[in-house]
TIKOLFI-353037 format. One record per residue (C-alpha): residue number from 1; residue in one letter; x, y, z. Coordinates in nm, 2 decimals. Layout:
# residues N
<pt><timar>NUM</timar><zagu>A</zagu><px>X</px><py>Y</py><pz>Z</pz></pt>
...
END
This chain:
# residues 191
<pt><timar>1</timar><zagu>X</zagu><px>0.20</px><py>1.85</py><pz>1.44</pz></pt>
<pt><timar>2</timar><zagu>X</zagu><px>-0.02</px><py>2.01</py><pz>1.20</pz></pt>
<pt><timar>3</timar><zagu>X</zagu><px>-0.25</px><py>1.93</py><pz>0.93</pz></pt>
<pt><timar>4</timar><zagu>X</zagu><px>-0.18</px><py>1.99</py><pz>0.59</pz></pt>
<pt><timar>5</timar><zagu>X</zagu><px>-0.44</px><py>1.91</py><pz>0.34</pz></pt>
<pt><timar>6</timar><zagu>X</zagu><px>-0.16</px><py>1.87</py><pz>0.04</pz></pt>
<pt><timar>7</timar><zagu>X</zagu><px>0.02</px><py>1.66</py><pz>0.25</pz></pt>
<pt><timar>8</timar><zagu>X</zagu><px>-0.27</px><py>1.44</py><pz>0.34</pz></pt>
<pt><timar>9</timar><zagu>X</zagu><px>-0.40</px><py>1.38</py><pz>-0.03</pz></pt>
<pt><timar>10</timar><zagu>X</zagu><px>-0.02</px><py>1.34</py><pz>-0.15</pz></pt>
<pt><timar>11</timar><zagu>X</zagu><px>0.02</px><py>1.09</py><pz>0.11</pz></pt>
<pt><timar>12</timar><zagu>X</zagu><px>-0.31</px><py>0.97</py><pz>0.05</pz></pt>
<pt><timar>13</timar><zagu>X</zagu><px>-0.25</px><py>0.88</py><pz>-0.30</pz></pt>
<pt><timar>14</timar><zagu>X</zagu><px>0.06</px><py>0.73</py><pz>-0.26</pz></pt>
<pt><timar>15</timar><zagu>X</zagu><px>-0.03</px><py>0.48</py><pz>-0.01</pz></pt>
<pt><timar>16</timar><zagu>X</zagu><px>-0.33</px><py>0.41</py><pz>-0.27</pz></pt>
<pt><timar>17</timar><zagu>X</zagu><px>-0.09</px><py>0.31</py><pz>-0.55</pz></pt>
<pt><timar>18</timar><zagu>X</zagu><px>0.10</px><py>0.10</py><pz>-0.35</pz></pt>
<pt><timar>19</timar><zagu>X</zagu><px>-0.22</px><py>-0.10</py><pz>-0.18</pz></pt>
<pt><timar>20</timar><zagu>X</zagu><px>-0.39</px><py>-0.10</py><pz>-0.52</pz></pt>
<pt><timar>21</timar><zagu>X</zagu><px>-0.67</px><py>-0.20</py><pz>-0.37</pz></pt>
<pt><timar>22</timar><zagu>X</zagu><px>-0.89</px><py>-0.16</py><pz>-0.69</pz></pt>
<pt><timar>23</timar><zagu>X</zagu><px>-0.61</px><py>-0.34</py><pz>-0.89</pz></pt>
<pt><timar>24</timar><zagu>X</zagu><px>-0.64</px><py>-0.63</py><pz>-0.64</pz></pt>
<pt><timar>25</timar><zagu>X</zagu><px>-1.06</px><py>-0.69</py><pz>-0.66</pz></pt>
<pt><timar>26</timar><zagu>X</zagu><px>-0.98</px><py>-1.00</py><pz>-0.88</pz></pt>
<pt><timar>27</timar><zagu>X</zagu><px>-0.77</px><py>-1.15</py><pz>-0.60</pz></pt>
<pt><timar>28</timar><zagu>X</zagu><px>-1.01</px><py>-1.06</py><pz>-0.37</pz></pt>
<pt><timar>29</timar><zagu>X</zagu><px>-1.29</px><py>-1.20</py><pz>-0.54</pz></pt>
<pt><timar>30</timar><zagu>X</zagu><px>-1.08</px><py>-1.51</py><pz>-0.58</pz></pt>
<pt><timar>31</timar><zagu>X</zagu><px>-1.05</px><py>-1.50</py><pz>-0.20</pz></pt>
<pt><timar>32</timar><zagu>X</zagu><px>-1.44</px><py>-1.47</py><pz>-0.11</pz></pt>
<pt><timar>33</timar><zagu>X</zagu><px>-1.51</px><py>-1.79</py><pz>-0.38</pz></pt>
<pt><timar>34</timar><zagu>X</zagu><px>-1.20</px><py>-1.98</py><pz>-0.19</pz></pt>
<pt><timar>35</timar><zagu>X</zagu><px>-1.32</px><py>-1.88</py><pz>0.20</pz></pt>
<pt><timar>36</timar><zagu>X</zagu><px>-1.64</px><py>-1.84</py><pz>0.17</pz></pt>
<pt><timar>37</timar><zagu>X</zagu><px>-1.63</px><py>-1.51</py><pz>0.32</pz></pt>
<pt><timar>38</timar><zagu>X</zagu><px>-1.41</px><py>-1.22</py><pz>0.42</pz></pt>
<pt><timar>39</timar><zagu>X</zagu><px>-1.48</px><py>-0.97</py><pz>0.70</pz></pt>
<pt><timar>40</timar><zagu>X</zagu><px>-1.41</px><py>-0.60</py><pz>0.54</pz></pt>
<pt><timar>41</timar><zagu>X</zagu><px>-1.42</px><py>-0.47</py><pz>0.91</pz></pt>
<pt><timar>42</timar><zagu>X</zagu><px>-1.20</px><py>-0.65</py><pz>1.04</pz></pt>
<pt><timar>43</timar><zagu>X</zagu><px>-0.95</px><py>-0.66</py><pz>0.74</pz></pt>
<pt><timar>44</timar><zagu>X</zagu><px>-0.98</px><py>-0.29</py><pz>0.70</pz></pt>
<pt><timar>45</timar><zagu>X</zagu><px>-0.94</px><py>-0.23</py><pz>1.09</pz></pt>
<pt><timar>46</timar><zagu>X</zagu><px>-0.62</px><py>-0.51</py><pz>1.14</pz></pt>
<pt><timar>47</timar><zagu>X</zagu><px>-0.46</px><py>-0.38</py><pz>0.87</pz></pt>
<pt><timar>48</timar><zagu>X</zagu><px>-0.45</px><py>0.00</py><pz>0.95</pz></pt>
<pt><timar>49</timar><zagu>X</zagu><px>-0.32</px><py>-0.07</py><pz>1.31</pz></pt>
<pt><timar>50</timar><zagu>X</zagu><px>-0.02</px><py>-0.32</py><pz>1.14</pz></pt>
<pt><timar>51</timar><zagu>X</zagu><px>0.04</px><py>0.04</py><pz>0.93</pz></pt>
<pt><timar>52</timar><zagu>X</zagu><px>0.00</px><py>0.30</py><pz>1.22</pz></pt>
<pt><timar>53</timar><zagu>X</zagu><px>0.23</px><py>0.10</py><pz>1.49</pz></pt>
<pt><timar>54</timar><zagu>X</zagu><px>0.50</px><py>0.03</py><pz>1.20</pz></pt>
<pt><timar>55</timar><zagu>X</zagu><px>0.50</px><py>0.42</py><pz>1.13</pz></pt>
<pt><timar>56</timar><zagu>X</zagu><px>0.56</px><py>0.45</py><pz>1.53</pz></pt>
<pt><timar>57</timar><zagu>X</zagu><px>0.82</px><py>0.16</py><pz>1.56</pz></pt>
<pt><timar>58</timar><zagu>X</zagu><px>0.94</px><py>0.09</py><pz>1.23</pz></pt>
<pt><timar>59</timar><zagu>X</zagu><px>1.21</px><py>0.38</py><pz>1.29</pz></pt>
<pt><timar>60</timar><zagu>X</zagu><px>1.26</px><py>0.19</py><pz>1.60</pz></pt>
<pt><timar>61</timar><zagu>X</zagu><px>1.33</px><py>-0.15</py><pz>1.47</pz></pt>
<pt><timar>62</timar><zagu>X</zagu><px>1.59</px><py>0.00</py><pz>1.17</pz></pt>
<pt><timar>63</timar><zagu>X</zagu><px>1.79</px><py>0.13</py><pz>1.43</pz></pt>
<pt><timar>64</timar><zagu>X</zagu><px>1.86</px><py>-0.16</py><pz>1.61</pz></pt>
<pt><timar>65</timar><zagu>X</zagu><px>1.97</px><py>-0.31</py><pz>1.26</pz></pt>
<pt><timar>66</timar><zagu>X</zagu><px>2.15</px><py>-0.02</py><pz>1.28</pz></pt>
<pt><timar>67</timar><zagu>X</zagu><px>2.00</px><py>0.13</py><pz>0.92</pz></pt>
<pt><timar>68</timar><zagu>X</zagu><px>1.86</px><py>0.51</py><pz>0.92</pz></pt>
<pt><timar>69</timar><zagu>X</zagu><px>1.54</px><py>0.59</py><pz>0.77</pz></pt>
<pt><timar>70</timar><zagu>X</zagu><px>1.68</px><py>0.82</py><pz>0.48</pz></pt>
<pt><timar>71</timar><zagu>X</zagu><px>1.87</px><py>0.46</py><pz>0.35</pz></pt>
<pt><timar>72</timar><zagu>X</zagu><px>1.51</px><py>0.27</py><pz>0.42</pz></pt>
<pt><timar>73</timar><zagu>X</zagu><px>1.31</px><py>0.52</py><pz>0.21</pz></pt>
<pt><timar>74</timar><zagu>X</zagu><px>1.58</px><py>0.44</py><pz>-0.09</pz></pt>
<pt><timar>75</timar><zagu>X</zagu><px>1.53</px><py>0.09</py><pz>-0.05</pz></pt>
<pt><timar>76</timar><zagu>X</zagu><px>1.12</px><py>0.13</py><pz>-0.07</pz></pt>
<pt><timar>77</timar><zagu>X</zagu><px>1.15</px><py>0.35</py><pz>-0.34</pz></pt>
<pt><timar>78</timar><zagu>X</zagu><px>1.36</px><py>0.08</py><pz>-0.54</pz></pt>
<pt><timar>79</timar><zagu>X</zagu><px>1.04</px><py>-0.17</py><pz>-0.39</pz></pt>
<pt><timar>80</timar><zagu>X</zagu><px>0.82</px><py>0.06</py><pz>-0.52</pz></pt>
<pt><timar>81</timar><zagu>X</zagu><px>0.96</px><py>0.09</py><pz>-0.84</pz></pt>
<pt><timar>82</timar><zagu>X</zagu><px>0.94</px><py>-0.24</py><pz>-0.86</pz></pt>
<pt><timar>83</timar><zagu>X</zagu><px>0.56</px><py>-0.27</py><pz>-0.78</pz></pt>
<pt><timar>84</timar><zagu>X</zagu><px>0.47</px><py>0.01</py><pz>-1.07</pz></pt>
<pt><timar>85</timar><zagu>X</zagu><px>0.71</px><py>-0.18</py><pz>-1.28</pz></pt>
<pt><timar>86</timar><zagu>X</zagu><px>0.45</px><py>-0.49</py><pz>-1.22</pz></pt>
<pt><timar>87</timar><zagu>X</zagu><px>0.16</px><py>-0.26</py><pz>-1.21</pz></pt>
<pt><timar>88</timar><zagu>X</zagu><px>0.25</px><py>-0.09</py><pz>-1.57</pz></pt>
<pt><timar>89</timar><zagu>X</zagu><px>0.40</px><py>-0.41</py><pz>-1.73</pz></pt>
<pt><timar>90</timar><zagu>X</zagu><px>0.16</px><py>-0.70</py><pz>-1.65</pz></pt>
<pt><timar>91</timar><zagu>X</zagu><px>0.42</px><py>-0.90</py><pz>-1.48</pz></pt>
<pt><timar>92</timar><zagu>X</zagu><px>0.47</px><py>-1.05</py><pz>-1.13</pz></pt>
<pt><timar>93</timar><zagu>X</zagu><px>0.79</px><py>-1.03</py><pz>-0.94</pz></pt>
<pt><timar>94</timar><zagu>X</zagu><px>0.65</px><py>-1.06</py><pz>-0.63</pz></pt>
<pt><timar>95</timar><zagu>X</zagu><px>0.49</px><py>-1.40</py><pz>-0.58</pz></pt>
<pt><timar>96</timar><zagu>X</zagu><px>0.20</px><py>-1.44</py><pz>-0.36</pz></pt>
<pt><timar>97</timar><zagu>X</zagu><px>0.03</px><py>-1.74</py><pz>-0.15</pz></pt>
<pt><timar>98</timar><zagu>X</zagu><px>-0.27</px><py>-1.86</py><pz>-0.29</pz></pt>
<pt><timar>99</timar><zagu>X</zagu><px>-0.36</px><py>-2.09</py><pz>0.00</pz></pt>
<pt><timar>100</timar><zagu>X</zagu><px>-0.59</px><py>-1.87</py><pz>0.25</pz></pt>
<pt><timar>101</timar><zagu>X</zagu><px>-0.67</px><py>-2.07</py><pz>0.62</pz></pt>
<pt><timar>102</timar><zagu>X</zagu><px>-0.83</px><py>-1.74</py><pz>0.71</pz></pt>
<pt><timar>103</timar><zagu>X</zagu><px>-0.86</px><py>-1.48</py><pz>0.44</pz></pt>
<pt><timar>104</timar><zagu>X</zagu><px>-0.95</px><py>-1.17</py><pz>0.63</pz></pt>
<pt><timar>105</timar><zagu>X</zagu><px>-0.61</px><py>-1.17</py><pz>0.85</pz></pt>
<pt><timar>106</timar><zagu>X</zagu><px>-0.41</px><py>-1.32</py><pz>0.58</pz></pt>
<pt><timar>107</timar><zagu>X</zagu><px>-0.32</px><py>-1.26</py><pz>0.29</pz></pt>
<pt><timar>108</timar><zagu>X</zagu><px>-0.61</px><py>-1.00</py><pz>0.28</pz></pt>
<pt><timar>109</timar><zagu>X</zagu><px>-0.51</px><py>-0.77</py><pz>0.61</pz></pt>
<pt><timar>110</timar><zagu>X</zagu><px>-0.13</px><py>-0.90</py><pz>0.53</pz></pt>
<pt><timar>111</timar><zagu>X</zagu><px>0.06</px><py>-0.91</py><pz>0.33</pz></pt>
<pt><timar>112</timar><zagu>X</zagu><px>-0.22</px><py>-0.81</py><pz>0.06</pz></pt>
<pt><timar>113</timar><zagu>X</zagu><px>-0.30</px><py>-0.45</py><pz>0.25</pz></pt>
<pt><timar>114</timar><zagu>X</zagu><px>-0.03</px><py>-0.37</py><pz>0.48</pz></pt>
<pt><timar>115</timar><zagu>X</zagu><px>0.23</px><py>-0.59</py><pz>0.29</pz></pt>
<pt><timar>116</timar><zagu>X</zagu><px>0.59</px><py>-0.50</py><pz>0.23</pz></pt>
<pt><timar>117</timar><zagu>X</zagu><px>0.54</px><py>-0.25</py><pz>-0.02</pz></pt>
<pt><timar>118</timar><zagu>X</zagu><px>0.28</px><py>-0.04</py><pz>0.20</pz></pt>
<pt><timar>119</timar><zagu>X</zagu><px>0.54</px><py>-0.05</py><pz>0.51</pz></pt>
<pt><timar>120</timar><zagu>X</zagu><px>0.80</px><py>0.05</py><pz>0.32</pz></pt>
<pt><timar>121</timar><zagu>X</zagu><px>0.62</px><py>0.29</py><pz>0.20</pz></pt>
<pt><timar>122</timar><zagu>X</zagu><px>0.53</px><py>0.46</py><pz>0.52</pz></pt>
<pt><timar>123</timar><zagu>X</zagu><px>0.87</px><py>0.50</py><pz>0.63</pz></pt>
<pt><timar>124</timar><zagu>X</zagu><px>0.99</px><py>0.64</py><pz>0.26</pz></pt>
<pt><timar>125</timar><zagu>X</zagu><px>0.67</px><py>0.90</py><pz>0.36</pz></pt>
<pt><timar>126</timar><zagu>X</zagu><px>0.74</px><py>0.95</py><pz>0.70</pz></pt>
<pt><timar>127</timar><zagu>X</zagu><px>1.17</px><py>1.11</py><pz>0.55</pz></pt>
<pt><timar>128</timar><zagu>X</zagu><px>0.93</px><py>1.38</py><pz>0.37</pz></pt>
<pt><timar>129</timar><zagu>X</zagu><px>0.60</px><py>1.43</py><pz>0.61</pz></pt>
<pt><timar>130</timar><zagu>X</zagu><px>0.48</px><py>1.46</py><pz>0.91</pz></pt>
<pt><timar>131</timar><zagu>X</zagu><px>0.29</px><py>1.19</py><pz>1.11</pz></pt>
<pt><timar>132</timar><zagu>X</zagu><px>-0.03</px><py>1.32</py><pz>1.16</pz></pt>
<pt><timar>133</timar><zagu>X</zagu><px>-0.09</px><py>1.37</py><pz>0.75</pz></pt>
<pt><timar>134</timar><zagu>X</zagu><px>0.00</px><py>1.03</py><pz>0.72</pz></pt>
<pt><timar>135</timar><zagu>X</zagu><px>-0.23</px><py>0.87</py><pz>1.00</pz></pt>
<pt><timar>136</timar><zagu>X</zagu><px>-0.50</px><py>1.11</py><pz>0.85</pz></pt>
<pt><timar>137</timar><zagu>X</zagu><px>-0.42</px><py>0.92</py><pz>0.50</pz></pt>
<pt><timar>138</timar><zagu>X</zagu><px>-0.39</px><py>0.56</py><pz>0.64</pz></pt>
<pt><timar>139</timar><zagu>X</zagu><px>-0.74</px><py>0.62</py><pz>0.76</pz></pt>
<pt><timar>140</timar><zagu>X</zagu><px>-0.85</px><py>0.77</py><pz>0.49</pz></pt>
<pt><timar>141</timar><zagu>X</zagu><px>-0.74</px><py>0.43</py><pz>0.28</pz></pt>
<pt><timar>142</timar><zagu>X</zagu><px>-0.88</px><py>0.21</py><pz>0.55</pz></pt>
<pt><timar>143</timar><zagu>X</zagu><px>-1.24</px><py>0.35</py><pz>0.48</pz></pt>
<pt><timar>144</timar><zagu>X</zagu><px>-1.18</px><py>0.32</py><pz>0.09</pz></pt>
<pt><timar>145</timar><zagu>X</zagu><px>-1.05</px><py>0.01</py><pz>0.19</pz></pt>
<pt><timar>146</timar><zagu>X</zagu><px>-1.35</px><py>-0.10</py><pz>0.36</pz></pt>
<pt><timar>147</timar><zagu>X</zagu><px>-1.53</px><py>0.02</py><pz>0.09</pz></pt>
<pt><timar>148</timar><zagu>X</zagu><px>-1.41</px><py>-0.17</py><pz>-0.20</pz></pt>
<pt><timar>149</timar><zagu>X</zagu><px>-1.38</px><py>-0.48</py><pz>0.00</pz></pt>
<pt><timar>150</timar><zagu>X</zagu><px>-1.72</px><py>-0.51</py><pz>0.09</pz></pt>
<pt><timar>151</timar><zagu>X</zagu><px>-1.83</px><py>-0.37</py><pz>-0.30</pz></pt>
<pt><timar>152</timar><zagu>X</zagu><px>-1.59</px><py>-0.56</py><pz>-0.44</pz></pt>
<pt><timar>153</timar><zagu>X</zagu><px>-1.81</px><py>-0.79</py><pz>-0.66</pz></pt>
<pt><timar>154</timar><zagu>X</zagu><px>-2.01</px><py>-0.51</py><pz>-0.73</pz></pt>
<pt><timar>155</timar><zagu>X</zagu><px>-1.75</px><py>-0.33</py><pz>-0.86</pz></pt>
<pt><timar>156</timar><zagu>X</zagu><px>-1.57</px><py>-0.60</py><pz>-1.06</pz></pt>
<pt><timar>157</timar><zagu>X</zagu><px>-1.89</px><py>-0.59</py><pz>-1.29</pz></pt>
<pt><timar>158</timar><zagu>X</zagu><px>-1.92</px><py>-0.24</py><pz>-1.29</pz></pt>
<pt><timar>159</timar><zagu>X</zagu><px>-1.59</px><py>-0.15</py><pz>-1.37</pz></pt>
<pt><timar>160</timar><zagu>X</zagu><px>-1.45</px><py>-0.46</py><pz>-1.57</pz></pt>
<pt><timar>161</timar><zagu>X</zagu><px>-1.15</px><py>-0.61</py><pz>-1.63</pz></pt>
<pt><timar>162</timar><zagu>X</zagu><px>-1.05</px><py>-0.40</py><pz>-1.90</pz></pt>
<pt><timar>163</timar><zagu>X</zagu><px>-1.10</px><py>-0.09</py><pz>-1.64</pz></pt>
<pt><timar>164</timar><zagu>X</zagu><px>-0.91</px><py>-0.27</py><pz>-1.37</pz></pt>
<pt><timar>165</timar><zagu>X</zagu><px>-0.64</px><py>-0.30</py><pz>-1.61</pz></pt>
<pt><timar>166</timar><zagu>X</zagu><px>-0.65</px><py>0.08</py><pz>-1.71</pz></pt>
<pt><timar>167</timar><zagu>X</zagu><px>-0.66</px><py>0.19</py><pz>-1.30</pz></pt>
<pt><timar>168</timar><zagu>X</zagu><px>-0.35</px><py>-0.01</py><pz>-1.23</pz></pt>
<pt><timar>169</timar><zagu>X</zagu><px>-0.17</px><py>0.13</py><pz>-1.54</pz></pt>
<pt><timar>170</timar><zagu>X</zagu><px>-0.22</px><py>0.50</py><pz>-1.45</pz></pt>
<pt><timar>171</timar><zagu>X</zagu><px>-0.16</px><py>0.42</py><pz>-1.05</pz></pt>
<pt><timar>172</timar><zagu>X</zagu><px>0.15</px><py>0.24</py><pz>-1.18</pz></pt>
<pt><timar>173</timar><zagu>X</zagu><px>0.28</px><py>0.59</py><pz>-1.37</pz></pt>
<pt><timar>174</timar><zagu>X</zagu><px>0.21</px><py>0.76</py><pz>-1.08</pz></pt>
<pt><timar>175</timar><zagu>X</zagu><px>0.39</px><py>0.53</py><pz>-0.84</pz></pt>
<pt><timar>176</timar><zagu>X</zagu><px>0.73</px><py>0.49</py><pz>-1.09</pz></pt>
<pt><timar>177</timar><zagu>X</zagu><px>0.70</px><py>0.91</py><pz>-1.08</pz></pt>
<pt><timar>178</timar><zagu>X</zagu><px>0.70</px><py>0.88</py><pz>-0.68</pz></pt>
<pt><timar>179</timar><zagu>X</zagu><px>1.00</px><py>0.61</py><pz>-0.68</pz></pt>
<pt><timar>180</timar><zagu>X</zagu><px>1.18</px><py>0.86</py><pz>-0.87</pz></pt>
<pt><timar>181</timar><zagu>X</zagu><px>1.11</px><py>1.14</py><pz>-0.62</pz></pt>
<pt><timar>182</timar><zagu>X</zagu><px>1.16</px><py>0.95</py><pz>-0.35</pz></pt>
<pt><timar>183</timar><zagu>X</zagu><px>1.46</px><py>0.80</py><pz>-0.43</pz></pt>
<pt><timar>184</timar><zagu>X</zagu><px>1.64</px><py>1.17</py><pz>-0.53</pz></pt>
<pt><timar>185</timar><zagu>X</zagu><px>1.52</px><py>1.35</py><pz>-0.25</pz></pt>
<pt><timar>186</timar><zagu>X</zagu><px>1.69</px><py>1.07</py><pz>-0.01</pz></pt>
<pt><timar>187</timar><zagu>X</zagu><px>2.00</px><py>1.03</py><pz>-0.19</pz></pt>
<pt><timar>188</timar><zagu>X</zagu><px>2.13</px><py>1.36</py><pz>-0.12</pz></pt>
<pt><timar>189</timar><zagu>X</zagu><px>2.10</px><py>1.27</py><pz>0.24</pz></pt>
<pt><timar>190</timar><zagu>X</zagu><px>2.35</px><py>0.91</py><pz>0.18</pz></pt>
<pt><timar>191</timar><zagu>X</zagu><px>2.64</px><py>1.13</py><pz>-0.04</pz></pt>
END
């Protein structure tokens, strides 16, 4: 249980990709026009305690499928994949509800934050490091998080579409990258 500042920003950045929190501003501007308004604090704070008790039972649950967590990281790196694929392409595979009844909880908390790709994605993290780097990380993305939701039309202006576009192109390089890494270092682990 130590802190490892590598570690951290690697794990940091990864759960950054997959939330794609700036690539998401036009849904979430969509959300504020359709409910009126969306609490950032309570989004933010719901949706990094869905992510801390899933890196705590999440191991838990798999084994009472009866699945180990090297096998669950090469499934979320074939999910991620699939997300940069989306991310670097322009297309959708996954198909999301447009119909909010209370935005801040869902979609915005869930599925939109800590959806399937970002649990996933915590148990492909938590195969290669340590649990305190990756709290440290969730929390670091639930400030950002906080952040950009409550900036978000701000930022939408500032940055454009054209820039939103760019920032989900590069995060979606970075994330395929990742995939591959995750998916070869668990592997090994299966053969």
């Amino acid at each position: 249980m130590e802190f490892n500042f590598k570690d951290i920003l690697t794990t940091s950045m990864v759960l950054f990709a997959v939330i794609d929190i700036i690539g998401n501003i036009p849904i979430i501007i969509d959300l504020r026009k359709k409910a009126g308004h969306i609490q950032s604090e309570k989004a933010s704070l719901i949706a990094g305690f869905i992510l801390i008790i899933f890196l705590f039972l999440g191991e838990q649950l798999l084994s009472i499928i009866g699945l180990d967590v090297h096998s669950f990281a090469i499934a979320g790196s074939l999910i991620i994949f699939f997300i940069a694929l989306e991310m670097i392409l322009g297309i959708k595979i996954y198909k999301e509800e447009k119909n909010p009844l209370n935005a801040t909880v869902f979609p915005l908390a869930f599925p939109l934050i800590a959806g399937p790709g970002s649990l996933t994605t915590l148990l492909s993290l938590k195969a290669a490091f340590s649990n305190v780097n990756i709290i440290v990380a969730i929390v670091i993305n639930m400030i950002f998080i906080y952040i950009v939701l409550k900036a978000s039309t701000k930022i939408e202006k500032i940055i454009g579409e054209n820039g939103i576009g760019i920032i989900r192109k590069v995060f979606g390089v970075i994330l395929l990258a990742i995939s591959i890494k995750l998916f070869t270092t668990n592997i090994k682990f299966l053969l």
